[in-house]
N, C-alpha and C positions, 0 to 999 in steps of 0.2 A: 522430823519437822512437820507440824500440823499448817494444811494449806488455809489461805483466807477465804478459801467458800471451799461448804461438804455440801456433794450430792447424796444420798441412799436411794438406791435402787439399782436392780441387777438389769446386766444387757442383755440382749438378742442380737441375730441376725436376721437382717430386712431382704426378701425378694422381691423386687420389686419389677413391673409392668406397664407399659401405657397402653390401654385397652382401647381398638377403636371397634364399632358397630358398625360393621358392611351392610350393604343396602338390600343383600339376599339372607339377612339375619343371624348372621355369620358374628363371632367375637375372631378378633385378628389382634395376638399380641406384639408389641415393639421390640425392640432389642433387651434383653432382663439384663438388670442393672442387682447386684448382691453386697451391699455394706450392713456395716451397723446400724443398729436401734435399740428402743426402748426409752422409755419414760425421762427416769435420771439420766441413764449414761448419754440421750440425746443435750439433756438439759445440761448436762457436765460437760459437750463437746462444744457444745454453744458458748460459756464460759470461756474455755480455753480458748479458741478459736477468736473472742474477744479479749484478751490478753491477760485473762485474769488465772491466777494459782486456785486450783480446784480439785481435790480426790474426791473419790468415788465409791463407798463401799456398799461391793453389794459380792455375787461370787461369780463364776462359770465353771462348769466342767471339766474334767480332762479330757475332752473331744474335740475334735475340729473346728467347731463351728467359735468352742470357747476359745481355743487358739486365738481363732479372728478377731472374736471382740474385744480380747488384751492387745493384741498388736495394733490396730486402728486407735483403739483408746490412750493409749501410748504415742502412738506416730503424731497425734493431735495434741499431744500434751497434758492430757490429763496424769492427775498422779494416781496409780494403779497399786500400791503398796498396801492400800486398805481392800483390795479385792481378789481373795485365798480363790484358788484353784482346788474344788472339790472331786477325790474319786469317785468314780463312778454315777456323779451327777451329767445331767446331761442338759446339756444349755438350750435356751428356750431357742425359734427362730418363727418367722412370720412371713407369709405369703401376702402381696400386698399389687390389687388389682389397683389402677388409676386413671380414671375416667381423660379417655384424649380432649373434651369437651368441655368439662367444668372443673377439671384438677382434683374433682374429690375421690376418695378412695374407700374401698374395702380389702378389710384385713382379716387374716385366718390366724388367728395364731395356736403355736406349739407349744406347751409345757411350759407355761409362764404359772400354773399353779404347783408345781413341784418344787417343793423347800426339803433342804435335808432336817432332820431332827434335831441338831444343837445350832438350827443357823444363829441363833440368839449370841452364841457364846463366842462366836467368830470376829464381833466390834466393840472395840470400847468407846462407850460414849461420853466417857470424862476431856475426849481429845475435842470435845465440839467447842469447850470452854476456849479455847485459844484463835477459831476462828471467826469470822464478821460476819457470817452469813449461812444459810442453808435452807438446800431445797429437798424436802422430805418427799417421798410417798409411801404408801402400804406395803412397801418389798415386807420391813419386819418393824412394825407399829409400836414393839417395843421399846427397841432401842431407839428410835426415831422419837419419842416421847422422851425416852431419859437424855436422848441427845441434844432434842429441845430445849430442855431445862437447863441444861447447862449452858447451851450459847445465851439463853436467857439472862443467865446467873453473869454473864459478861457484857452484855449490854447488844447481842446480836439479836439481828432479826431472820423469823425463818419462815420461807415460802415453801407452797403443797399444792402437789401435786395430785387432784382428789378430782374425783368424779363423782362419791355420795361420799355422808356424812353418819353412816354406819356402820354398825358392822367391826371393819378390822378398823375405821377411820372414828369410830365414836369416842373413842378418848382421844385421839392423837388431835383433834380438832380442836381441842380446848387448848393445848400447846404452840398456836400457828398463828403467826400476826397476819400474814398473807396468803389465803386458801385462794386460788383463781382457778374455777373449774368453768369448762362447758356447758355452752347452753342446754343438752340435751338432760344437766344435773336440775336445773331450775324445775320442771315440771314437777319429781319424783319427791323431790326438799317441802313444797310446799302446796303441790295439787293441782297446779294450775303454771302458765307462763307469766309468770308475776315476776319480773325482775327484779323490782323495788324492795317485795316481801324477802325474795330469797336475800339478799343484800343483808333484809335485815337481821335473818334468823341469823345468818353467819357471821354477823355483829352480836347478837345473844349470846350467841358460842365463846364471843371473847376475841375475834376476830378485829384487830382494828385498821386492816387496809382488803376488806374481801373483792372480791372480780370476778365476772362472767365475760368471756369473752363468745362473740357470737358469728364467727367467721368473717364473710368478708361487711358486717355491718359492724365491726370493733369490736368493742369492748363497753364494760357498763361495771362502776365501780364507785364504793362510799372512799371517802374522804374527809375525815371529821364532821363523821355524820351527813355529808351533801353527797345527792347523789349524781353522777357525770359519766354524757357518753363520751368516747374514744375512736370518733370512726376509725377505721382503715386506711392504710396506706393505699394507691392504686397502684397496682402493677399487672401485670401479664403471667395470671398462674398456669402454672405446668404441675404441681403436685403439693395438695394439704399435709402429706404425711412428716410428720415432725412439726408443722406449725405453732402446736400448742407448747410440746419439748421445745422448742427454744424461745419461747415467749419467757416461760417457767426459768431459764435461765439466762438469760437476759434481765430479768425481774430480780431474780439473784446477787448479778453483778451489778446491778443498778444500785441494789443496797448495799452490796457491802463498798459500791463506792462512794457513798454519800448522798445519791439522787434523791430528790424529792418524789413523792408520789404520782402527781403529776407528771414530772420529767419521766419517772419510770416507766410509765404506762407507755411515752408515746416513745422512748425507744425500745421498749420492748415490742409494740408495733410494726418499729420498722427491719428490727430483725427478723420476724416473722415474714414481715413482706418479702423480704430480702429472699429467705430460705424457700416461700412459694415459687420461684423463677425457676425451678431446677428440679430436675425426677431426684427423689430422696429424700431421707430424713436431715441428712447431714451435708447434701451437696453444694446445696446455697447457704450454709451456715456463714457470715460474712467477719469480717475483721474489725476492728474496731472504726479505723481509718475509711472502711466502706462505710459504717453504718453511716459515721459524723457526715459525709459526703452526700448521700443518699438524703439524709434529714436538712442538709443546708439548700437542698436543691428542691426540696418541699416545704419551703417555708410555712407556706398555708393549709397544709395538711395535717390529719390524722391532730385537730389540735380539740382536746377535748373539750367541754360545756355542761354547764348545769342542767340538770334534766329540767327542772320546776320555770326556770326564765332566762334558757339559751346563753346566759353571760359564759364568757372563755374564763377556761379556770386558771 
């Protein structure tokens, strides 16, 4: 049985730290905290975690660490039957500092660019026509493109997971109704911190719902052609990592539940907010029943508006 939303993208293991700065200039790490991550498989745990049916195909290892990222990704729900266990690959993992002061973090990561030679040959992507939704990245830009096509060819829509618009993402970009990448992609797309332009180039692409999100000032996003910020939610951050991973699925289930663009936006917001309260990728990943509470107790938040003349959209 093919689930209603596909993630592509392989997992990791997160180490993660709360780093504080002593006054003798000293770094003092917190208690280390060791789960899951990565791109998809966060954006896939976000999904399930919200009640939605979601596989995942990407691979792991026969090692340790891939042990873990099957059993976590399981334990949460996600469907794991699209994600083979390779010999002798050895699964990525990530060392992950996190500022005790502003929540934000740096990451080291391990062997996230090691693919085996026939990973291509490992997914079919005729199984995408059967579900509502999908959130692609670069794990393997082929199949991600032929799998495109086919939720297309069904009336799905597919959210991406992109940071540049070259390279392994130069064709997959043409197949993506919804690219939402980081601010930090804006300059390198178009030269400058032009919101508006980048907006536009990834509507040229073909793009017809694109998004930048810009940490804690929202998001900034077209809309049948209008362009509209999304502040942020306000809460009390403890750790970014993951934010963007369940924005991206959030976004996801937003679609294949019917939401409107608009409404997506701003509970994908609040899932995010949600997930900044907690050391992890995946710790404050919230239920659906939180989100809906969380949103009713912020009526006047995170409500987005037209860049050009403030109206609510």
């Amino acid at each position: 049985m093919v689930q209603e939303m596909i993630a592509i993208g392989s997992g990791c293991i997160d180490h993660l730290s709360i780093v504080k700065h002593t006054a003798d200039g000293w770094e003092e790490c917190g208690t280390p905290l060791v789960q899951g991550g990565g791109l998809a498989s966060t954006g896939a745990t976000a999904i399930a975690r919200l009640g939605g049916g979601v596989e995942l195909w990407g691979i792991v290892g026969d090692d340790y660490h891939g042990q873990m990222i099957r059993t976590e990704l399981e334990r949460d729900g996600v469907d794991i039957s699209q994600m083979p266990t390779v010999p002798g690959h050895r699964s990525p993992s990530s060392f992950i500092e996190v500022d005790a002061l502003t929540g934000e973090r740096t990451i080291y990561g391990s062997g996230f660019d090691r693919r085996p030679p026939n990973l291509s040959s490992l997914f079919d992507p005729s199984r995408a026509r059967q579900a509502k939704a999908m959130l692609v990245t670069t794990f393997v830009p082929d199949v991600a493109i032929a799998a495109a096509r086919e939720l297309h060819a069904s009336g799905g829509v597919v959210v991406a997971d992109l940071a540049r618009v070259d390279g392994a993402a130069a064709e997959l970009i043409h197949s993506v109704d919804a690219p939402i990448m980081p601010e930090f992609a804006v300059e390198p797309l178009v030269g400058s911190f032009d919101v508006r332009r980048a907006l536009a180039v990834l509507a040229d692409l073909g793009a017809s719902m694109p998004t930048f999100t810009v940490g804690p000032s929202g998001s900034y996003y077209l809309a049948e052609g209008v362009m509209y910020h999304c502040p942020a939610f306000s809460v009390q951050v403890v750790d970014t990592t993951g934010c963007g991973d369940s924005f991206h699925g959030a976004y996801t289930f937003a679609m294949a539940r019917g939401y409107g663009q608009h409404e997506a936006i701003r509970f994908s917001s609040a899932v995010a907010g949600l997930k900044a309260t907690k050391l992890g990728g995946r710790s404050g990943l919230p239920t659906l029943d939180a989100v809906m509470r969380f949103m009713a107790e912020r009526p006047d938040e995170a409500r987005a508006r037209r860049v050009d003349d403030g109206s609510l959209a």
